[in-house]
C-alpha positions as CSV (number, residue, x, y, z in Angstrom):
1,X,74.7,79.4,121.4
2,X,73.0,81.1,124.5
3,X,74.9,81.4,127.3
4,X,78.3,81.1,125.0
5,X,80.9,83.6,126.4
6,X,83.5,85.0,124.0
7,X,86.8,86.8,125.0
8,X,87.7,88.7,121.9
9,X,91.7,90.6,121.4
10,X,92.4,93.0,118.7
11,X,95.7,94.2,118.0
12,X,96.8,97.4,118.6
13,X,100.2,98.3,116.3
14,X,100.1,101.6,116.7
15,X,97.5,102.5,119.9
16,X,94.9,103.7,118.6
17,X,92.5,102.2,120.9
18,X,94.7,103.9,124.1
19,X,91.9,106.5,124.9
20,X,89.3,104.3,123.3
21,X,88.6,101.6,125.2
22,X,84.7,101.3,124.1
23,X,82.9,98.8,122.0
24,X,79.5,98.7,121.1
25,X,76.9,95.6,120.4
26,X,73.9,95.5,118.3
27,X,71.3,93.0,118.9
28,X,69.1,91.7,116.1
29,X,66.1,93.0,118.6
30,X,67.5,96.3,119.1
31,X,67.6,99.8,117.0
32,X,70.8,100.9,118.8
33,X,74.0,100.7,119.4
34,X,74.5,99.4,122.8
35,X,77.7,100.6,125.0
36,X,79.5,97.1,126.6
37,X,80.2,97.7,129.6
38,X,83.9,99.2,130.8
39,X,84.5,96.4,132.7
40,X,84.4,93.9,130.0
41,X,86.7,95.7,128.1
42,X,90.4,95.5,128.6
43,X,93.2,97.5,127.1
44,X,96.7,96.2,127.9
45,X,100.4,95.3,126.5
46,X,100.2,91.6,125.8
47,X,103.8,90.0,125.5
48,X,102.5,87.2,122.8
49,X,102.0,90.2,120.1
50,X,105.6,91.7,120.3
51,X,104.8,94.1,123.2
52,X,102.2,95.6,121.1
53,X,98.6,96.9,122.7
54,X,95.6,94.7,122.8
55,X,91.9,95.5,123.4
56,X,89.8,92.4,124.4
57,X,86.5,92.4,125.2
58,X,84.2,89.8,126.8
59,X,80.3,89.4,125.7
60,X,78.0,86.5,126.7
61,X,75.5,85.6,124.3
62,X,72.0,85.3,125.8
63,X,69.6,84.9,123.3
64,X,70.1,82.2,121.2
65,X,67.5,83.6,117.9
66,X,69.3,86.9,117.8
67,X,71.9,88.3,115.5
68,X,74.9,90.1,117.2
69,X,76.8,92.7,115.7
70,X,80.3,94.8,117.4
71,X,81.4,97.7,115.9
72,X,84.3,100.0,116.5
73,X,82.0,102.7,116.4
74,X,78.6,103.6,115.1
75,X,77.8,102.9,111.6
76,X,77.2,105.1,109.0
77,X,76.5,102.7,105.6
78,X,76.4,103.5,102.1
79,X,72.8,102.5,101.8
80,X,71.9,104.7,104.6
81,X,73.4,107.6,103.0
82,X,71.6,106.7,99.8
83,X,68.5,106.7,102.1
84,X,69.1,110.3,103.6
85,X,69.9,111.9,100.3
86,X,66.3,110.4,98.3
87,X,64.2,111.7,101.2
88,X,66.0,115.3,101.0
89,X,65.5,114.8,97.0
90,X,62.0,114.4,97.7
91,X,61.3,117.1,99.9
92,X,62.2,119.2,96.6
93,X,63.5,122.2,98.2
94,X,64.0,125.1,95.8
95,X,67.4,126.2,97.8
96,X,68.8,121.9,97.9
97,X,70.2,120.4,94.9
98,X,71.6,116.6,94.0
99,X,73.8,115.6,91.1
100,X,76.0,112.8,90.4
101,X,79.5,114.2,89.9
102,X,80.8,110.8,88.8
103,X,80.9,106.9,89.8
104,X,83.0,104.8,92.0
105,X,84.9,102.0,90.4
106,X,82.4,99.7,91.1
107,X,79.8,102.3,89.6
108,X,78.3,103.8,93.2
109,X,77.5,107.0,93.0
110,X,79.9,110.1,93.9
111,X,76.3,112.7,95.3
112,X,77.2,116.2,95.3
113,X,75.1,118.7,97.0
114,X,74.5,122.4,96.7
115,X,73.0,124.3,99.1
116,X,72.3,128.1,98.8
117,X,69.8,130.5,97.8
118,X,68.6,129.8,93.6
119,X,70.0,133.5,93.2
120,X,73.5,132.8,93.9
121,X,72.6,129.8,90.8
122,X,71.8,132.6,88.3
123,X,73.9,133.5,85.1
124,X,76.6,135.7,86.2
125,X,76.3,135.5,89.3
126,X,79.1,136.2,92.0
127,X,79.5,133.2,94.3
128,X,81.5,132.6,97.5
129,X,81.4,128.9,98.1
130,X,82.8,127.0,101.1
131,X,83.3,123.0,100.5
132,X,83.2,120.6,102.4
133,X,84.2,116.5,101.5
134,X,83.3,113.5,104.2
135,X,84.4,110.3,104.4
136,X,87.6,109.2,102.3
137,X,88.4,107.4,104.9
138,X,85.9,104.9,105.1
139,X,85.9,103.5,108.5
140,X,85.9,107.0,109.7
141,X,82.4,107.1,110.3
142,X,81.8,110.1,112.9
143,X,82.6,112.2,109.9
144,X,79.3,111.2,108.3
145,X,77.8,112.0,111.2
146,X,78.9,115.6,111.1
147,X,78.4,116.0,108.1
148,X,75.0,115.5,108.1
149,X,74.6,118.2,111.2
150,X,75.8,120.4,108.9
151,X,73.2,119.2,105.7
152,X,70.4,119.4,108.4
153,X,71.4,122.7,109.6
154,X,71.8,124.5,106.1
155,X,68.4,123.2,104.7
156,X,66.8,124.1,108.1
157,X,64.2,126.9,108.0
158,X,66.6,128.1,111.0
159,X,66.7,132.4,110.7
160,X,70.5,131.3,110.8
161,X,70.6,129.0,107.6
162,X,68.4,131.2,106.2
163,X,70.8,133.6,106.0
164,X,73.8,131.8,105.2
165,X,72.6,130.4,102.0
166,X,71.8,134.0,100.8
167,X,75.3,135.2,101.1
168,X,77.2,131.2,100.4
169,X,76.8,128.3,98.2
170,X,77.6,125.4,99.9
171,X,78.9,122.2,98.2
172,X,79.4,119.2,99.7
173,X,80.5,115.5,98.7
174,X,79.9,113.8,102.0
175,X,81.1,110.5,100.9
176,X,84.4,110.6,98.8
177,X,84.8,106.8,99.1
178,X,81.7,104.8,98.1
179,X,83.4,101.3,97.5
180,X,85.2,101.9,100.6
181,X,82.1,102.1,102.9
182,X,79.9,99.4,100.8
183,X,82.5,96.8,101.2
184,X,83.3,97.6,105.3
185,X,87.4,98.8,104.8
186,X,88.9,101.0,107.5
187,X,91.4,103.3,105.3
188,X,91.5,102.3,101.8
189,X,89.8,102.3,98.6
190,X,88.1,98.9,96.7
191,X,92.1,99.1,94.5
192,X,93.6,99.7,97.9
193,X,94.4,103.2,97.8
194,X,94.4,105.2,100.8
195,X,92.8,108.3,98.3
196,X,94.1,111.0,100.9
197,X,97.4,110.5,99.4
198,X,96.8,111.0,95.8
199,X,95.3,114.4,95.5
200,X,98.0,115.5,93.4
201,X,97.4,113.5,90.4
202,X,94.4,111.0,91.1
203,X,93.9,108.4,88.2
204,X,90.3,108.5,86.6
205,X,90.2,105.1,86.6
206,X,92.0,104.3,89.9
207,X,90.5,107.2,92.0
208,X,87.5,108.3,90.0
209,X,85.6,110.2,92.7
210,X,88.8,111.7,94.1
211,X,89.7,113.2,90.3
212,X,86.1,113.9,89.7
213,X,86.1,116.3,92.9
214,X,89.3,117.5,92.3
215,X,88.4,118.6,88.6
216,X,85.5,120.6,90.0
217,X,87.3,122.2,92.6
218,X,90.0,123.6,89.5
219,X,87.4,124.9,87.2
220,X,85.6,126.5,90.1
221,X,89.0,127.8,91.0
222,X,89.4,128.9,87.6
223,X,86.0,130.7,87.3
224,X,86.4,134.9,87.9
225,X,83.3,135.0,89.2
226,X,83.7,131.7,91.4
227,X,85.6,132.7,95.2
228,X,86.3,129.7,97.1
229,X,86.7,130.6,100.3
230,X,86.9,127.0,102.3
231,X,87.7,123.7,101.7
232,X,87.0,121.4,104.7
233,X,87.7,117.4,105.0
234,X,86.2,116.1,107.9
235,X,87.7,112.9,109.6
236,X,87.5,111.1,112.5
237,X,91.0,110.2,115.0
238,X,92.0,107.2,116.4
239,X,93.5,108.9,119.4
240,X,92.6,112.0,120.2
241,X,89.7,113.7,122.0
242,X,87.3,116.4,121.0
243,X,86.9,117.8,117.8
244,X,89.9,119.9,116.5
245,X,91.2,121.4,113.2
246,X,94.8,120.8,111.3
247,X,95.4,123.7,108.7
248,X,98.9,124.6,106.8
249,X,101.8,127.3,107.2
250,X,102.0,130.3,105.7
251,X,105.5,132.2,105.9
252,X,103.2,135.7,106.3
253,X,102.7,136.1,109.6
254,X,98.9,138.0,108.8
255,X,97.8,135.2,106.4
256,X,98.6,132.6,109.7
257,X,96.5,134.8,112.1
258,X,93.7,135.3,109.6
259,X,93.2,131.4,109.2
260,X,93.5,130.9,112.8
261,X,90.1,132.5,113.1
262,X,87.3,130.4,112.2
263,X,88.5,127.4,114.9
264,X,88.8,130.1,117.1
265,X,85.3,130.8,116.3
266,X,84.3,127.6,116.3
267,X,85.8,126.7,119.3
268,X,83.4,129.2,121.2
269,X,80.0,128.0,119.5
270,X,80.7,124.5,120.1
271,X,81.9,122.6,123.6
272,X,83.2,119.6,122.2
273,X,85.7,121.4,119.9
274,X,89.3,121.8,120.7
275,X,91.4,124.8,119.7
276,X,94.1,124.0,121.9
277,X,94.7,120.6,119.9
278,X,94.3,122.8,116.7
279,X,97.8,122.3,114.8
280,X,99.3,124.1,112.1
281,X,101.5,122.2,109.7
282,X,103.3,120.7,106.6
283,X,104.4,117.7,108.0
284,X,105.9,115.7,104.8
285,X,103.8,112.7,105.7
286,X,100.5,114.7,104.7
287,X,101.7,115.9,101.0
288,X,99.2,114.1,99.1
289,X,96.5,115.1,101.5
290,X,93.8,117.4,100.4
291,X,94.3,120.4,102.8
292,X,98.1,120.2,101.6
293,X,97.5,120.0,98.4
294,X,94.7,122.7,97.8
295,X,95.9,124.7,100.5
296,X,98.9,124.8,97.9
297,X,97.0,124.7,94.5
298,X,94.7,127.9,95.8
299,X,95.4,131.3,95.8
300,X,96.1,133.2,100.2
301,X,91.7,133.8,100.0
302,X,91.1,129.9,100.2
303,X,91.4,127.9,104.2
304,X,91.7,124.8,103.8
305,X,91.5,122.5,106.8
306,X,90.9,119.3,108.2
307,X,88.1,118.9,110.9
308,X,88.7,115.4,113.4
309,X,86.8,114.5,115.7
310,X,87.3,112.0,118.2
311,X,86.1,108.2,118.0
312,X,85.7,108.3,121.8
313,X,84.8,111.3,123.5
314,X,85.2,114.8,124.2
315,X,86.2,116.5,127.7
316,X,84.5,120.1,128.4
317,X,86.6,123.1,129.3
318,X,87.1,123.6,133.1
319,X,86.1,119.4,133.4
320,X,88.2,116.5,133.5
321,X,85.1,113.4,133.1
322,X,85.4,112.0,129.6
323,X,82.5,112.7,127.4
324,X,81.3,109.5,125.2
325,X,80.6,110.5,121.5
326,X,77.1,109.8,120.6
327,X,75.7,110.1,117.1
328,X,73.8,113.0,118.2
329,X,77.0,114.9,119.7
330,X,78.4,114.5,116.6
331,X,75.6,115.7,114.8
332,X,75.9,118.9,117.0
333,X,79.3,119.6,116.0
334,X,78.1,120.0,112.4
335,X,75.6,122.1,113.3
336,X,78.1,124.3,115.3
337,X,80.2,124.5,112.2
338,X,77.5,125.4,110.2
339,X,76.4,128.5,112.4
340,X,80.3,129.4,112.7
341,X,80.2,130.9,109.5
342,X,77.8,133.3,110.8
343,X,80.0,134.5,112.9
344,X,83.0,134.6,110.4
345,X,81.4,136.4,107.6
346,X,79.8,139.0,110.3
347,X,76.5,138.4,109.4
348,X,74.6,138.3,113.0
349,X,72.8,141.6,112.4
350,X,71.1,139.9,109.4
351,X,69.4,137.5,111.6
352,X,67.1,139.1,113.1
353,X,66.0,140.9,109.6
354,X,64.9,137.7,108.1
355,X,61.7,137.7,107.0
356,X,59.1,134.9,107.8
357,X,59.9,132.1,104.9
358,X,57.4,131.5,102.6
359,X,58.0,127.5,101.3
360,X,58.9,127.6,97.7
361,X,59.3,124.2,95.2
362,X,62.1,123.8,93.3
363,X,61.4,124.6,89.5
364,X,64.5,123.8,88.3
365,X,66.1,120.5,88.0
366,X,69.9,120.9,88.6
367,X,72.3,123.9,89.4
368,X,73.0,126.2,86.0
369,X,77.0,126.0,86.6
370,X,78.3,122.7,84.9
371,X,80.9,120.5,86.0
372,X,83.4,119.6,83.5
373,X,85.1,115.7,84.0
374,X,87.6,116.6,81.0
375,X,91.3,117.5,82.3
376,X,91.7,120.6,83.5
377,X,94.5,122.7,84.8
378,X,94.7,125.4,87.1
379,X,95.2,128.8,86.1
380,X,98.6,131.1,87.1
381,X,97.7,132.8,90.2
382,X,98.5,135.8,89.3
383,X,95.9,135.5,86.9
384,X,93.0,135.2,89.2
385,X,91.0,138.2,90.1
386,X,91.6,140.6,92.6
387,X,89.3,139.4,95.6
């Protein structure tokens, strides 16, 4: 096999390889990722496809004992996740938690986190929580990637995360789509389902980690003393640079300028992010989505958004040069959205009033709120608490 040279085309239907023209290589000898070279790769309009876009890529194959593996971008695998999560368990931080909200269909596990202060946990307690979901899309794999900068960032001993777990609870399924990532798909579930279109009435047995979140989200939605003040899905596009945010209409003119705000803010604590691609919408396509859907379900309190981020790169204000995405730029971004709600909640001036941390163990196994898997229904609005 050394010495082999391959000339590989993929189809490109819809061009969503136009501003990625990149393809990385792993060698059985290597920890990384490597970058093939730009001029092996080719992106063109090929005549024997119906006029559709092709990438090809050449590689030689050099070492005959090794194993070689492409990918269309970095990998972020099940088992790693599994990985990440057990050595955080371990660590048995007293402001971290793990549960299993449910099980895939093939019985993986749907791993919720919550992070924030144990008194925001206690009986009666007031909570303003901000969620965040990763990866129902399972080929999307930057969105792993930031949403781990944001898990490191929160659980940090950072004066910043200090504070924002004493005034937030955090909870965060980073991987909505367990069966989707095990078994390599791009889009769809192990049935098939693309489960960003069945928000509205997700089968327990067809979409069981999609109706397991959604049930949570409704009772905590239901709870008086429960505020959900953010819903975020992160994804990764196909054809667009830098990171950037799509969030819904709202006929009142004030509620529209008040969610503009945190991608404004975001924008200015992170270089990558984008607010000039930021869109507003309710494009009929994205009805089953789950910023459409709970940004329809919740009361004018609640943003929900979607955060993409580029497969490719990003280009810096005031620059033209193209950026390449690495997994630590897109670890960065989570961290920058993470410190954004510093900014949003106005809590700088708390900063600099946290005390030195003295490391405490957790004594407690679990969160004391309970998540119900039973059906459950949202309550009127106009039944919700004044917030």
């Amino acid at each position: 096999m050394a010495g082999l040279s391959l000339l590989i085309h993929m189809r490109d239907q819809n061009c969503c390889l136009r501003s990625a023209q990149d393809s990385f290589e792993d060698e059985g000898t290597m920890k990384q990722l490597q970058r093939l070279p730009p001029k092996n790769v080719y992106y063109y309009r090929c005549p024997d496809h119906r006029k559709n876009y092709v990438m090809s890529f050449a590689f030689c194959f050099d070492r005959e004992e090794d194993i070689y593996q492409f990918a269309y971008c970095y990998p972020y695998t099940y088992t790693r996740f599994q990985h990440y999560l057990d050595s955080l368990q371990k660590r048995n931080m007293d402001y971290f938690f793990r549960e299993q909200l449910g099980q895939s269909v093939q019985q993986r596990r749907l791993d919720l986190l919550t992070i924030t202060s144990p008194d925001n946990l206690q009986e009666g307690a007031e909570q303003k929580v901000v969620f965040i979901t990763g990866r129902i899309h399972p080929g999307e794999t930057p969105s792993s990637f930031v949403c781990q900068g944001i898990i490191d960032f929160l659980i940090s001993q950072h004066p910043i995360a200090r504070v924002l777990r004493q005034h937030l609870v955090f909870k965060i399924a980073p991987m909505l789509n367990p069966d989707g990532v095990y078994l390599g798909n791009y889009r769809c579930s192990l049935m098939g389902f693309d489960l960003n279109r069945h928000w509205l009435d997700p089968s327990p047995w067809a979409h069981p980690t999609l109706h397991g979140v959604k049930q949570l989200i409704v009772q905590m939605y239901n709870d008086p003393k429960t505020s959900l003040e953010f819903y975020i899905d992160i994804h990764a596009h196909s054809t667009m640079m830098n990171g950037f945010m799509y969030g819904n209409i709202f006929e009142d003119e004030e509620l529209f300028q008040r969610q503009a705000i945190f991608p404004k803010l975001l924008c200015q604590n992170a270089e990558d992010f984008s607010y000039s691609s930021t869109s507003f919408n309710r494009d009929a396509m994205k009805a089953g989505t789950g910023r459409r859907f709970l940004g329809g379900l919740l009361d004018h309190t609640s943003y929900c958004y979607t955060l993409e981020v580029s497969f490719y790169s990003y280009i810096i204000g005031g620059t033209t040069a193209a950026v390449p995405y690495t997994e630590e730029a897109y670890m960065k971004l989570g961290r920058n959205v993470a410190r954004t709600f510093l900014d949003y909640y106005r809590l700088n001036a708390l900063v600099e009033k946290v005390a030195i941390p003295v490391p405490r163990l957790r004594k407690e196994k679990a969160p004391t709120s309970t998540h119900s898997c039973g059906a459950t229904t949202p309550t009127a609005k106009g039944a919700r608490r004044a917030r």
